[in-house]
C-alpha positions as CSV (number, residue, x, y, z in Angstrom):
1,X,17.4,19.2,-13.1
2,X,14.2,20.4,-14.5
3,X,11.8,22.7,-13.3
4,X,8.8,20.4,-12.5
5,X,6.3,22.9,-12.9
6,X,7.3,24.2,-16.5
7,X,7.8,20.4,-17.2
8,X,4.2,19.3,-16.2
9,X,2.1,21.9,-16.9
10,X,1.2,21.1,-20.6
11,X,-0.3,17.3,-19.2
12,X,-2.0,19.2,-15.2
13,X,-5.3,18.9,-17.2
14,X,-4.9,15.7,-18.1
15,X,-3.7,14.5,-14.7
16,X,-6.7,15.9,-12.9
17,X,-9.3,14.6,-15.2
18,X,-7.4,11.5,-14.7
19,X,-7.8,12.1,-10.4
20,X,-11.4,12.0,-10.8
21,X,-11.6,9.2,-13.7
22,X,-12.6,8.5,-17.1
23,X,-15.8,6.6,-18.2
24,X,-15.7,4.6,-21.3
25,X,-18.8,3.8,-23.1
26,X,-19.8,1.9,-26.2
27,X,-23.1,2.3,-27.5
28,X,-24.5,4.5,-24.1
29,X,-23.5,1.0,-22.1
30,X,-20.7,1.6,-19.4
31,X,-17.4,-0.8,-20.3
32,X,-14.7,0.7,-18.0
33,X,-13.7,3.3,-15.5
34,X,-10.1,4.3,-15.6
35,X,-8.3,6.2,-12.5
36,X,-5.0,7.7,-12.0
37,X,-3.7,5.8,-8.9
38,X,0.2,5.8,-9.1
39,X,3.1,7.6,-10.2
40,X,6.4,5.6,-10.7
41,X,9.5,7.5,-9.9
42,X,13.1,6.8,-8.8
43,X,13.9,8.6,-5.5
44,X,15.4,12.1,-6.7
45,X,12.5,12.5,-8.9
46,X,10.0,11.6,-6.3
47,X,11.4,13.9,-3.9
48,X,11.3,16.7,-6.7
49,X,7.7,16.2,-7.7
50,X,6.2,15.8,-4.2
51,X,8.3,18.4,-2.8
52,X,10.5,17.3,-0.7
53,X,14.1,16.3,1.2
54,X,15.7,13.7,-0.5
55,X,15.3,10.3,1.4
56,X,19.4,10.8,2.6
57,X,18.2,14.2,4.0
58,X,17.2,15.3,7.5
59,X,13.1,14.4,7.5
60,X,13.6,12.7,4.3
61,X,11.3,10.0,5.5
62,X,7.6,10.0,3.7
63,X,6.1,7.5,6.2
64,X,7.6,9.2,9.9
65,X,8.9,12.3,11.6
66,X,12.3,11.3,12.2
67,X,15.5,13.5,11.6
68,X,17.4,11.1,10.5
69,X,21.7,10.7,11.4
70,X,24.6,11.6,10.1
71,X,27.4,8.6,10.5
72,X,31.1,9.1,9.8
73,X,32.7,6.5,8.3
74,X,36.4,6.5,7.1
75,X,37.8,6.9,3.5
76,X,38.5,3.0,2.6
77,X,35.0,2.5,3.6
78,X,35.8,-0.5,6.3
């Protein structure tokens, strides 16, 4: 598992100017604004780069504040 910080600190400059957007001209006439808006992760990696339990974890939810539970089941999984 990487650390995320060694791992994205050669591209932090390039994700902020990205935050606040990039104007394209041709020829002094604005063509296009461009703005980061989303990051694409599976769920380990999200949890590492935001910071955060793991979504099986206690308070692993991102959208509410609940603990979670912990379920037993038995071996052959019936």
């Amino acid at each position: 598992k990487p650390n995320l910080n060694s791992y994205l600190s050669p591209i932090v400059d390039e994700i902020i100017v990205l935050e606040h957007g990039i104007e394209l001209q041709t020829k002094g006439i604005d063509v296009a604004n461009f703005y980061l808006l989303y990051g694409v992760y599976d769920k380990p990696a999200r949890a590492s780069f935001l910071n955060i339990k793991n979504s099986n974890g206690k308070y692993g939810c991102l959208k509410c504040l609940q603990p979670g539970q912990t379920l037993k089941t038995n071996k052959s999984k019936k």
